[in-house]
C-alpha positions as CSV (number, residue, x, y, z in Angstrom):
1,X,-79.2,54.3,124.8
2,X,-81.7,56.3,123.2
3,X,-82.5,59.6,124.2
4,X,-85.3,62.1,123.4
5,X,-84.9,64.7,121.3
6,X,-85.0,67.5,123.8
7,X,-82.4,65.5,125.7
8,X,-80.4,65.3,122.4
9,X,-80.6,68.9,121.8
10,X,-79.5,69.9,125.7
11,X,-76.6,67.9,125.4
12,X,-75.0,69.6,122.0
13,X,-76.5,73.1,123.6
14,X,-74.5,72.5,126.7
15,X,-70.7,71.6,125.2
16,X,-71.2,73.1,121.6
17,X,-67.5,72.4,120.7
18,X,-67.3,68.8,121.4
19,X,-68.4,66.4,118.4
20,X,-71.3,64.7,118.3
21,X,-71.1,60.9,118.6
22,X,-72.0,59.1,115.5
23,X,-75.1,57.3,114.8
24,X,-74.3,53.6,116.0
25,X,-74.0,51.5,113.6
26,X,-77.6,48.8,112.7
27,X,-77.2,45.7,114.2
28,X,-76.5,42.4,112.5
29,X,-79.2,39.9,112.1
30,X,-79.2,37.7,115.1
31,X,-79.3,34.0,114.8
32,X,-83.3,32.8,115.3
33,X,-83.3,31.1,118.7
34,X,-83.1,27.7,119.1
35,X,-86.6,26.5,119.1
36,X,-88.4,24.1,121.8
37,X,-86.8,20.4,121.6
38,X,-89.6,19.2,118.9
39,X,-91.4,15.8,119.1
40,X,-91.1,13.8,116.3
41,X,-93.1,14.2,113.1
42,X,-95.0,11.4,111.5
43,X,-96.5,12.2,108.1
44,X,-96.0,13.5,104.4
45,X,-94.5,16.5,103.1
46,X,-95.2,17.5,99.5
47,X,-93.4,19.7,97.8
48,X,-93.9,20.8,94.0
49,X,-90.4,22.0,92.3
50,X,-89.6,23.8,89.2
51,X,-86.3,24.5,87.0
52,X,-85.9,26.4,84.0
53,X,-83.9,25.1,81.1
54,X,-80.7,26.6,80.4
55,X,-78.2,25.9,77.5
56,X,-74.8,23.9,79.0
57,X,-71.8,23.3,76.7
58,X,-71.5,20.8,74.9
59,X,-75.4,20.3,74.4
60,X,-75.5,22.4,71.1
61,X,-76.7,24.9,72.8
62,X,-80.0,23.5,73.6
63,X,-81.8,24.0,77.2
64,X,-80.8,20.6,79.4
65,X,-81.9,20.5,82.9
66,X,-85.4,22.1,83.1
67,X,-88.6,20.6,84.0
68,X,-91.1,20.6,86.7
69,X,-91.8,17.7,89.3
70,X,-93.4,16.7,92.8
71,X,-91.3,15.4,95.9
72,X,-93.3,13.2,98.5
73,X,-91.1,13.1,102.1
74,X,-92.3,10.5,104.4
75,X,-91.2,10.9,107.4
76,X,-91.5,8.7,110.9
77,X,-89.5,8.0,114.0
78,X,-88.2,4.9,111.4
79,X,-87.0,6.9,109.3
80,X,-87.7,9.0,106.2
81,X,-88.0,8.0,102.7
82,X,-88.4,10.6,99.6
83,X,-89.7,9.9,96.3
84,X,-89.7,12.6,93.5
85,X,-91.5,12.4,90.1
86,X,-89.5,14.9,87.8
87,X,-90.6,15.6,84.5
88,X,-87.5,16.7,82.8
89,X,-87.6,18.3,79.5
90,X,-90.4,15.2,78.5
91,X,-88.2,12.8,80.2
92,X,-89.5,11.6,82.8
93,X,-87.0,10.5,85.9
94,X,-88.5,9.0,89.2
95,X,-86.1,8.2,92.4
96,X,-86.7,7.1,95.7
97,X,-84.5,7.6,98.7
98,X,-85.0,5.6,101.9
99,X,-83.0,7.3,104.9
100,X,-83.0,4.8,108.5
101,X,-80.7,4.9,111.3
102,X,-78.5,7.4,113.3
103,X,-76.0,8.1,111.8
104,X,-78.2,8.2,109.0
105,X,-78.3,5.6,106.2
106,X,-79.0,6.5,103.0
107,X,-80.0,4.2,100.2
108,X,-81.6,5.2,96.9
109,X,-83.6,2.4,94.6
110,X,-81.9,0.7,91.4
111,X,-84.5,0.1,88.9
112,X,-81.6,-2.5,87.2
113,X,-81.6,-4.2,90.2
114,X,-84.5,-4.0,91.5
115,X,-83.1,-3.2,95.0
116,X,-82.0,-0.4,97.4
117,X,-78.5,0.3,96.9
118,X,-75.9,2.6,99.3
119,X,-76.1,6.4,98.1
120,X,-72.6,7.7,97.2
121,X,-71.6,10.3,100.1
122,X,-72.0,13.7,99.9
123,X,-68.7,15.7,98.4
124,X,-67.1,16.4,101.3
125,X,-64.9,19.4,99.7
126,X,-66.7,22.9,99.6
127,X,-66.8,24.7,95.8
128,X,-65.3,27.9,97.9
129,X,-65.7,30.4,100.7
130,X,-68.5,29.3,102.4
131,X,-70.6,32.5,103.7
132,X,-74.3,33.1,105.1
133,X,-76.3,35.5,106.6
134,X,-80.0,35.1,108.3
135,X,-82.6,37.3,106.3
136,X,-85.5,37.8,108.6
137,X,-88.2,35.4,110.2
138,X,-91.3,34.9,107.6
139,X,-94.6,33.0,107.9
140,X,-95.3,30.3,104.7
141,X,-97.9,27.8,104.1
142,X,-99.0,28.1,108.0
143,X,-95.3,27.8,109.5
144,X,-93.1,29.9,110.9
145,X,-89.8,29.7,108.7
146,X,-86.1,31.3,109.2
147,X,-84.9,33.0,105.8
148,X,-81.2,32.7,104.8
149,X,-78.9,33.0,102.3
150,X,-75.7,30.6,101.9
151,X,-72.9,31.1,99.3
152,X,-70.5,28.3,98.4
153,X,-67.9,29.9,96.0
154,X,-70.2,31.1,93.2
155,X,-73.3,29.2,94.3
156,X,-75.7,31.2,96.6
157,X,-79.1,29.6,97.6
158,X,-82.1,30.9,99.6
159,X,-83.7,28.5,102.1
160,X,-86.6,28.7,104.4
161,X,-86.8,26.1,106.9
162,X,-88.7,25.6,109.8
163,X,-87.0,24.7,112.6
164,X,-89.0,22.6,115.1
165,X,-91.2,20.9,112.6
166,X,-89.3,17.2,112.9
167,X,-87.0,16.1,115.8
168,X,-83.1,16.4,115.4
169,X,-82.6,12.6,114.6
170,X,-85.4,13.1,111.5
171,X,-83.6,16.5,110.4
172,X,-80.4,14.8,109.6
173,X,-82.1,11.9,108.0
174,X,-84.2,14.4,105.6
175,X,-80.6,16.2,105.2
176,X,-79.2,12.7,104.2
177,X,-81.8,12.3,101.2
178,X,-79.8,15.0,99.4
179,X,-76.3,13.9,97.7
180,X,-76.0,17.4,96.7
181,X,-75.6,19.7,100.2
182,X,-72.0,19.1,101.7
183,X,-71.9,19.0,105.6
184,X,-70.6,22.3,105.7
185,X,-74.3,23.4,104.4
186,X,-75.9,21.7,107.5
187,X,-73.1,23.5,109.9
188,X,-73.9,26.8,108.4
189,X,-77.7,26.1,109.0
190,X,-77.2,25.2,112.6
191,X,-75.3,28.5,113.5
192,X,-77.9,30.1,112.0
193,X,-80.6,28.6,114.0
194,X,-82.3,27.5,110.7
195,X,-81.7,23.5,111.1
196,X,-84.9,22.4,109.9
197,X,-87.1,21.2,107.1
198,X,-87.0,23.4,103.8
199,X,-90.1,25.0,103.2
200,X,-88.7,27.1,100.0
201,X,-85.3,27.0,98.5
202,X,-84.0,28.9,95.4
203,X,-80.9,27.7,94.1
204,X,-80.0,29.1,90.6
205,X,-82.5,28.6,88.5
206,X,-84.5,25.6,90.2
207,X,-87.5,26.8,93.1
208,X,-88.3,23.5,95.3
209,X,-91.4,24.7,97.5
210,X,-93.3,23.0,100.2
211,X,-97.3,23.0,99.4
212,X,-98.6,21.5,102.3
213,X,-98.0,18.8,105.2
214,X,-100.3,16.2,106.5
215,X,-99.6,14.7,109.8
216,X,-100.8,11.0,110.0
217,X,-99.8,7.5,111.7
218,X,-97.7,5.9,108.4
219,X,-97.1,2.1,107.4
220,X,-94.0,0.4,108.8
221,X,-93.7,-0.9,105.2
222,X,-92.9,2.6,103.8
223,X,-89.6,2.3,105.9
224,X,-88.4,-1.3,105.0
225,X,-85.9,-1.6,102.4
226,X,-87.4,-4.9,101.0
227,X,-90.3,-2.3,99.5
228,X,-90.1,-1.4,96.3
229,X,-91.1,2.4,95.1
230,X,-95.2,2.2,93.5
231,X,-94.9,2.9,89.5
């Protein structure tokens, strides 16, 4: 209870020899309320990402793993498919990731064989203490987004999502796309009431962030694996 100052000063003025109470402690971030049961999305995301080389052993010492590319996310009540165009030090590496069913499905395009193939699993073992805290509520390109922080051993990200934006069924399929995030990742993002698409994430050194969405009926085609990924 708060009290005004007056108040305050009555109270020690009237039993000078008791202690005052100490200042209660500030209160821990709240998870972000669950938001209204969203309708399901039809349209693109785009996101642009960007790494910075780093030297790894056994390269020499020369920069591996930097390089700056686009992610295109279509996503439908169908299903969602993801195709990024990465530019990696001159190299340039394309993939495409097409994501149907519940459970999810996830199967990523062979170039060799000209065909969608089954996507490993993700590792189902976490790299450590899994911890992570809710930052604060922010608004980015037009949405309103749920900042947190989740550390896996020695890892730590930064994600904004906005939950809301797709249905639940299209949430885990654009989780699915990923063969990176362990399950324990999409648990911690539930708790937190941040289950939804990534509008920013920092992880290390790479910065993947959403430049805009565009909401529009989308070709069965896109969803069917018998369609291969345009050049």
């Amino acid at each position: 209870m708060n009290l005004p100052l007056l108040a305050l000063t009555a109270l020690v003025s009237v039993a000078p020899s008791k202690k005052p109470a100490a200042a209660p402690a500030a209160p821990a971030a709240q998870p972000a309320p669950a938001p209204a049961k969203a309708a399901p999305f039809e349209g693109y995301l785009f996101y642009k990402s960007d790494a910075q080389a780093k030297p790894v052993e056994g390269s020499r010492g020369r920069p591996v793993g930097g390089g700056q590319g686009m992610v295109k996310l279509a996503v439908s009540p169908r299903g969602v498919r993801s195709e990024t165009r990465f530019n990696n030090n001159g190299r340039s590496v394309a993939n495409t990731v097409l994501v149907t069913g519940s459970p999810p499905v996830p199967q990523m395009w062979n170039e060799g064989m000209q065909r969608f193939v089954p996507m490993s699993p993700p590792p189902q073992a976490t790299k450590g203490e899994v911890k992570s805290e809710l930052l604060g509520r922010e608004k980015m390109v037009g949405l309103d987004t749920v900042h947190v922080r989740i550390m896996e051993g020695a890892e730590v990200m930064e994600l904004w999502t906005a939950p809301g934006l797709v249905d639940d069924a299209q949430m885990d399929q654009i989780f699915a796309t990923s063969s990176r995030l362990s399950p324990v990742v999409a648990g911690e993002l539930k708790k937190l009431g941040a289950w939804g698409p990534v509008v920013r994430s920092v992880r290390g050194a790479g910065v993947v962030q959403l430049e805009r969405l565009e909401r529009t009926p989308l070709n069965a085609a896109i969803f069917s694996p018998s369609t291969p990924p345009v050049p």
